[in-house]
N, C-alpha and C positions, 0 to 999 in steps of 0.2 A: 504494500500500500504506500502511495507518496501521501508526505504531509508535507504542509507550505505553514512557514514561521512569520507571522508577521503583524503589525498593530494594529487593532480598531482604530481608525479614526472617526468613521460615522456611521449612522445604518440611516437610512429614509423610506419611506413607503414608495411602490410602484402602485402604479392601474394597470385595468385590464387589458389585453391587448388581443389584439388576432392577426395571426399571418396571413402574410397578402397572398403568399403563395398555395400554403396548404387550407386555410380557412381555421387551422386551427387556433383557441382561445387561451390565453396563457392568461388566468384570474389574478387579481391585483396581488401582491405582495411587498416582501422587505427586500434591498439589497447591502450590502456592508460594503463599506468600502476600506481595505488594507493597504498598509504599505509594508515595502518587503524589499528586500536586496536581490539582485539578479544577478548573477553571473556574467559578464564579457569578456570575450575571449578575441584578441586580435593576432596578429599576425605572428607579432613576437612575443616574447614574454612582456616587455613594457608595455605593450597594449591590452593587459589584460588585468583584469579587477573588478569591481562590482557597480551596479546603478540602481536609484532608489525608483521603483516602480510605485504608485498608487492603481490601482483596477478596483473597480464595482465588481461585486458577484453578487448571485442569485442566492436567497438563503428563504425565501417564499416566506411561510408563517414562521419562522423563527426569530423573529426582529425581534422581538423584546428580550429572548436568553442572550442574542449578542448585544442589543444594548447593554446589557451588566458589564460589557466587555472593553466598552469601547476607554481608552488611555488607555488600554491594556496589549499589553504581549501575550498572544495567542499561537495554538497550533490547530491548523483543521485538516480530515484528510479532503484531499483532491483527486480526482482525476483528472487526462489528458487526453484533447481532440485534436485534429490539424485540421487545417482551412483546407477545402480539397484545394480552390481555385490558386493560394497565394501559398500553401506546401506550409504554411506558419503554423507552429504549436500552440495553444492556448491550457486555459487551468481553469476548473468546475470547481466547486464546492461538495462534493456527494449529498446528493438528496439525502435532506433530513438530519445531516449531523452537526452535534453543535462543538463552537468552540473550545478549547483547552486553554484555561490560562495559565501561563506559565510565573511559576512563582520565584526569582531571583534570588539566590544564596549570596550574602556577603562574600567576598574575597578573602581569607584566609590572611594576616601578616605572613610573611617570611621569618622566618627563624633568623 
C-alpha cells in the first residue's frame, strides 16, 4: 500500500456534479487540501531535491474527521492512476479512509 505524508491545510465542501461525458453524478462532498514534498530528479545529481506540492483531493463525507486534522501532519493511504492522454501519474485518497496524524517525538540531546 502507498501512503502520502503531508499537512492539512484546509478541507471545503464540493457540489454536485455530472459528467459531461458519461452523465454520470458525483453528489456534493469535502475535499482537503495537502501539502507534501515531491521528489525531483534532474539530470545530475545537482538537479535533484524536492518541491513543495499543495493538491485538492477527494475525501466525499469525511470533511469533518479531516477537519480535526487540519495544522496537522498527516499520513493517508493512496493510490495511483496515469492520464492515459499526457502518460502523467497522479495520487487518490482510497475511498473512505481517514487520516493519520502523526505525533512528533522530541529530539533526543547528544551525549
Amino acid at each position: 500500500m502507498l501512503t502520502l505524508t503531508g499537512k492539512v491545510l484546509n478541507v471545503f465542501p464540493t457540489n454536485e456534479f455530472k459528467d459531461q461525458k458519461t452523465g454520470e453524478i458525483t453528489e456534493a462532498g469535502h475535499k482537503v487540501q495537502l501539502q507534501y514534498e515531491e521528489p525531483v530528479v534532474g539530470k545530475g545529481k545537482q538537479e535533484s531535491g524536492t518541491k513543495l506540492v499543495l493538491k485538492d483531493f477527494n475525501v466525499r463525507a469525511l470533511g469533518e474527521q479531516y477537519k480535526k486534522a487540519i495544522g496537522k501532519e498527516v499520513t493517508v493511504p493512496v493510490g495511483m492512476w496515469v492520464d492515459p492522454e499526457t502518460r502523467k501519474p497522479g495520487l487518490y485518497i482510497l475511498r473512505d479512509c481517514l487520516p493519520t496524524i502523526i505525533s512528533h517525538v522530541p529530539s533526543q540531546p547528544k551525549a
